[in-house]
C-alpha positions in Angstrom: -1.0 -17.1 -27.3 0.9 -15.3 -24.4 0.0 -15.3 -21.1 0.6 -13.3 -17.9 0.7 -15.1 -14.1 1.2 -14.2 -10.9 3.1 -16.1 -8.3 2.1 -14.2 -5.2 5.0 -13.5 -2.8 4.5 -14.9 1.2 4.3 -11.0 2.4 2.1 -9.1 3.8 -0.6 -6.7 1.7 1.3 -4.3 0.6 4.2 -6.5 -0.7 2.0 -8.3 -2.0 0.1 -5.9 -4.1 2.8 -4.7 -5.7 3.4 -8.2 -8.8 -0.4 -8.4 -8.1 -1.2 -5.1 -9.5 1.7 -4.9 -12.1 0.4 -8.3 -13.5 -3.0 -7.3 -13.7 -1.6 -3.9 -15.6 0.1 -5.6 -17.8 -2.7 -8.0 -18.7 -5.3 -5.3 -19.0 -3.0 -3.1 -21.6 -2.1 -6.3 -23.9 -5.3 -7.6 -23.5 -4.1 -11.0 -22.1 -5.3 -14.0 -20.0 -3.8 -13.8 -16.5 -3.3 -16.4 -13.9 -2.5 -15.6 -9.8 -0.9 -18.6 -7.8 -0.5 -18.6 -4.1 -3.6 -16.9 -3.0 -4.5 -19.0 -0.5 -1.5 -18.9 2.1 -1.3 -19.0 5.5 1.5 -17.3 7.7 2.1 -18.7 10.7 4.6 -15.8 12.1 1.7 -13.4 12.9 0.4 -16.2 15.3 4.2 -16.5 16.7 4.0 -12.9 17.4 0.8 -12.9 18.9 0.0 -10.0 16.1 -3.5 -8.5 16.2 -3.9 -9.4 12.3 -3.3 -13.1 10.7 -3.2 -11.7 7.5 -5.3 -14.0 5.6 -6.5 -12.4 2.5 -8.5 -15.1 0.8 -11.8 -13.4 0.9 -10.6 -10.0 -0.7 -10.9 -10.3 -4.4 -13.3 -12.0 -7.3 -10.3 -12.5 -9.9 -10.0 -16.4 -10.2 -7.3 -18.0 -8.1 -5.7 -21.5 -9.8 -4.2 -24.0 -7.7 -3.8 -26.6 -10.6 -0.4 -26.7 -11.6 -1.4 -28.7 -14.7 -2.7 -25.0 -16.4 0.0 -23.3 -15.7 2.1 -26.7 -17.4 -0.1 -26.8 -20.6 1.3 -22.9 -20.9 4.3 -24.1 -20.7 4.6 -26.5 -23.7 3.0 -24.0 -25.4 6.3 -21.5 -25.2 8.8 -20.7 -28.0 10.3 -18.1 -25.3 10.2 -17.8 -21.2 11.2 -14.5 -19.9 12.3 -15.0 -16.4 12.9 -11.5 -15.5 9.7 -9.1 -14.2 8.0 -7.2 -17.5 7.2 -3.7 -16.0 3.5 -2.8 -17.1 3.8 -0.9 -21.0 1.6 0.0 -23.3 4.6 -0.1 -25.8 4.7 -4.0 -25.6 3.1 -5.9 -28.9 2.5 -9.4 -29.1 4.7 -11.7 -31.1 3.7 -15.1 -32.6 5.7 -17.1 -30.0 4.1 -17.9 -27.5 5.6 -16.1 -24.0 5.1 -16.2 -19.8 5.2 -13.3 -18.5 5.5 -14.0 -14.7 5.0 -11.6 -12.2 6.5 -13.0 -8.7 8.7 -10.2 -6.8 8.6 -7.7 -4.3 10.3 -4.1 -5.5 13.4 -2.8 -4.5 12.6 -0.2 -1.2 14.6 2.3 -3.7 11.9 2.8 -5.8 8.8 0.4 -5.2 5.8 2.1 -7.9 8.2 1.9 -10.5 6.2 0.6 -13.6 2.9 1.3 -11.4 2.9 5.4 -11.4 2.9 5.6 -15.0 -0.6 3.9 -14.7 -2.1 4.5 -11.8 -5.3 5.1 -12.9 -5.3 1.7 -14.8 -4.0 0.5 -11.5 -6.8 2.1 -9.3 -9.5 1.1 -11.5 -7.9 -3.0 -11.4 -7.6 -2.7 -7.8 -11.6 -1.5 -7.2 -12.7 -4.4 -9.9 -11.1 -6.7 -8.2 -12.4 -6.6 -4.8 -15.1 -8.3 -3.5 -18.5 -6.5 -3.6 -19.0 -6.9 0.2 -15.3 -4.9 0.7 -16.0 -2.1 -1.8 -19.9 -1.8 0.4 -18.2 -1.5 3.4 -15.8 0.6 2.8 -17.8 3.3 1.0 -20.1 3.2 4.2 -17.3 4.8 6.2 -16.9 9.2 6.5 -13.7 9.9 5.2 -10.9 10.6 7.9 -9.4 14.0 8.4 -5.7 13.1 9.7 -5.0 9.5 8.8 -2.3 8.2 10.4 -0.7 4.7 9.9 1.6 2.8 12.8 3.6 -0.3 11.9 4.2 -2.9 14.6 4.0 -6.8 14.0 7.0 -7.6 12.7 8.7 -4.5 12.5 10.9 -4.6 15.5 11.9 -1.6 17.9 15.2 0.6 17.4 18.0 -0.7 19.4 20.0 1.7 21.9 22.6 3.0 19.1 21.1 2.3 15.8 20.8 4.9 12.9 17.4 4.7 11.7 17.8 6.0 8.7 20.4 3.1 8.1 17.8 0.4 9.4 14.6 -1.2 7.9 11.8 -2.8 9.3 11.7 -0.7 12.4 9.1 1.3 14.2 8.5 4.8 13.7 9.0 6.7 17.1 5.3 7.4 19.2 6.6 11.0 19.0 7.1 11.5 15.4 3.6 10.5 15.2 2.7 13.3 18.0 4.4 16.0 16.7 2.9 15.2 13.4 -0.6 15.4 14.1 0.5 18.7 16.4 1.8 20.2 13.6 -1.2 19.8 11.1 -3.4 20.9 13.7 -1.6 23.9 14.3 -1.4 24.9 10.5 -5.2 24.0 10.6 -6.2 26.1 13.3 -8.5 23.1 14.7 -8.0 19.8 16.5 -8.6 18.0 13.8 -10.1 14.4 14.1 -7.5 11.4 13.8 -8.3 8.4 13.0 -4.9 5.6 13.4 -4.9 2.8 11.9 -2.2 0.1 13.4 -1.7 -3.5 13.4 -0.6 -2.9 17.1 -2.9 -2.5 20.3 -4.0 0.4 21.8 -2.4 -0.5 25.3 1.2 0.4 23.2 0.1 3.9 22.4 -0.1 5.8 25.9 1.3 8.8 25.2 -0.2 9.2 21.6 -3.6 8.4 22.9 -3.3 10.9 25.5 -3.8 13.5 22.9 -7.9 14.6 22.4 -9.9 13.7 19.1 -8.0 10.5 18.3 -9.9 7.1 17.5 -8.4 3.9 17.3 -9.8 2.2 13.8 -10.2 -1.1 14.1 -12.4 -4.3 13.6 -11.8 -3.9 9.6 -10.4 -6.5 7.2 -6.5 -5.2 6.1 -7.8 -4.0 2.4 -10.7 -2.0 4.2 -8.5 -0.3 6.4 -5.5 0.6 3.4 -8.5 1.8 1.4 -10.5 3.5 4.2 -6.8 5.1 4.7 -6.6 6.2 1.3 -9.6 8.0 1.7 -7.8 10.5 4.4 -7.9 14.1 4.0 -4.1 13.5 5.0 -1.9 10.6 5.2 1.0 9.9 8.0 3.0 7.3 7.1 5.1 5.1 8.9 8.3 5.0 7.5 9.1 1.5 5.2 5.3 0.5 5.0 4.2 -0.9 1.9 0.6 -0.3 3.8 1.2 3.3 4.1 2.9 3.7 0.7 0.2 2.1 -1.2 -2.9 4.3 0.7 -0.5 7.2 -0.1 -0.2 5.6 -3.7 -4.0 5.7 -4.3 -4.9 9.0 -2.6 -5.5 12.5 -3.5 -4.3 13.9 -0.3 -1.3 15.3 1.1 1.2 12.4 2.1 3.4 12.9 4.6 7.2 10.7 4.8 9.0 10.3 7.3 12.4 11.9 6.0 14.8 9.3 7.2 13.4 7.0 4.5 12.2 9.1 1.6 13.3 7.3 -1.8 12.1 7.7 -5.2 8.4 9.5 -5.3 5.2 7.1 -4.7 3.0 9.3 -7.0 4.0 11.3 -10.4 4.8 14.7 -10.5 1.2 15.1 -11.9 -0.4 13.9 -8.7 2.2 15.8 -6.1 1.9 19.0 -8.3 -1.6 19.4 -6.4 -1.3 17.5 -3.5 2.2 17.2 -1.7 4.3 14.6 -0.8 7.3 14.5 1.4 8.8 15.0 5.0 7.0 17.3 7.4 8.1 21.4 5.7 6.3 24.1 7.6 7.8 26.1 5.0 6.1 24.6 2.0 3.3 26.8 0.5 1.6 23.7 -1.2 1.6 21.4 1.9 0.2 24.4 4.1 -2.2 25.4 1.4 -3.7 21.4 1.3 -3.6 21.6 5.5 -5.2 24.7 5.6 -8.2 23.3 3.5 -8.9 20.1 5.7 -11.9 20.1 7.1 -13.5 18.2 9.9 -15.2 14.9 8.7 
């Protein structure tokens, strides 16, 4: 018998999601037993950085967690073939008589990171809400819906430096103003001030100029999954550009997801999804994107 594991990367969430989530696919459409390894991690750089989240995630899902490397062994004798290299999620894969590890460990390329997830997402969406905890999934369907969502990127992302591209650069903040103009824009295509809730891993005291701006409210308290999710759940999604955070609450909404377009890449959702709810750079000129703004409403 076959059998799928998951190594889970030291990353943050989002990275983290992504060999989490394309195991579990792969498990659920071949109907096979499934394994996650490194779980329980702890990263010692978001105490260096005196960041406002440790990210521990220990206490977000119910799927069972091995630390015996003895299991993962007896697998291992059991083999006739290892595949080393990453199995993207198929429903066109059939089981063999050897017996084969399919092992599920990296992070994707930035070029193109739902590759192998898109083609599934509701599989994917429906694995993600199993798998969480009971508490998260009461918590989070507790909270209103947002109108503007908007997600800033600080911990380890570093600042531009005097000179850079940033559209040559990764891990870097998004500008404060970007985020301004953004919510300015919508706004104005809305024809209301329009409620925005930001989520950030940053503190409030590094906002000045975007908190200056009325109807804004600083969402915090919340374990990392409530806050992607409780993002996901936005009437509209900002991004901030190179977050795996952003891109997967983009990845599971049904809301018009906005990119910043320095660092716009191979599309997060199919065609399917985009058809009725865009995705892309800010385009006053886009009938679909002022069509979804147009019919936000104040939650």
């Amino acid at each position: 018998m076959s059998i799928v594991i998951c190594r889970l990367p030291k990353a943050g969430l989002g990275n983290q999601l992504f060999p989490l989530l394309k195991a579990l696919t792969f498990a659920e459409l071949n109907g096979l037993p499934i394994i996650i390894i490194g779980y329980h991690q702890l990263k010692l750089g978001p105490y260096f950085r005196l960041e406002k989240y440790k990210r521990r995630y220990n206490n977000y899902f119910i799927f069972q967690k091995s630390v015996l490397g003895e299991k993962i062994d007896q697998w291992r004798l059991l083999r006739k073939k290892h595949l080393n290299k990453q199995i993207e999620p198929s429903v066109e894969y059939v089981r063999d008589k050897a017996a084969t590890i399919f092992e599920y460990n990296a992070i994707p390329s930035w070029k193109n990171y739902f590759e192998g997830l898109k083609e599934h997402r509701n599989t994917v969406i429906k694995l993600l809400w199993k798998n969480m905890r009971a508490d998260i999934k009461e918590k989070i369907e507790r909270y209103k819906s947002p109108s503007i969502g908007v997600h800033i990127r600080m911990g380890d992302f570093r600042k531009l430096k005097e000179g850079e591209d940033f559209s040559k650069v990764g891990a870097v903040r998004t500008s404060e103003k970007y985020f301004i103009d953004i919510i300015e824009n919508i706004r104005k295509v809305n024809g209301s001030s329009l409620p925005v809730s930001v989520f950030t891993d940053g503190y409030k005291s590094e906002f000045k100029e975007l908190f200056s701006l009325n109807n804004l409210y600083l969402v915090e308290g919340n374990s990392d999954i409530v806050d992607m999710m409780l993002l996901s759940k936005s009437s509209i999604i900002v991004c901030s550009a190179g977050s795996t955070f952003s891109y997967w609450a983009g990845f599971l909404a049904n809301a018009p997801l906005i990119l910043h377009p320095d660092h716009i890449h191979d599309s997060i959702r199919t065609n399917e999804i985009n058809n009725n709810w865009y995705e892309g750079p800010w385009d006053s000129t886009n009938t679909l994107l002022i069509d979804n703004i147009i019919n936000i409403s104040i939650n």
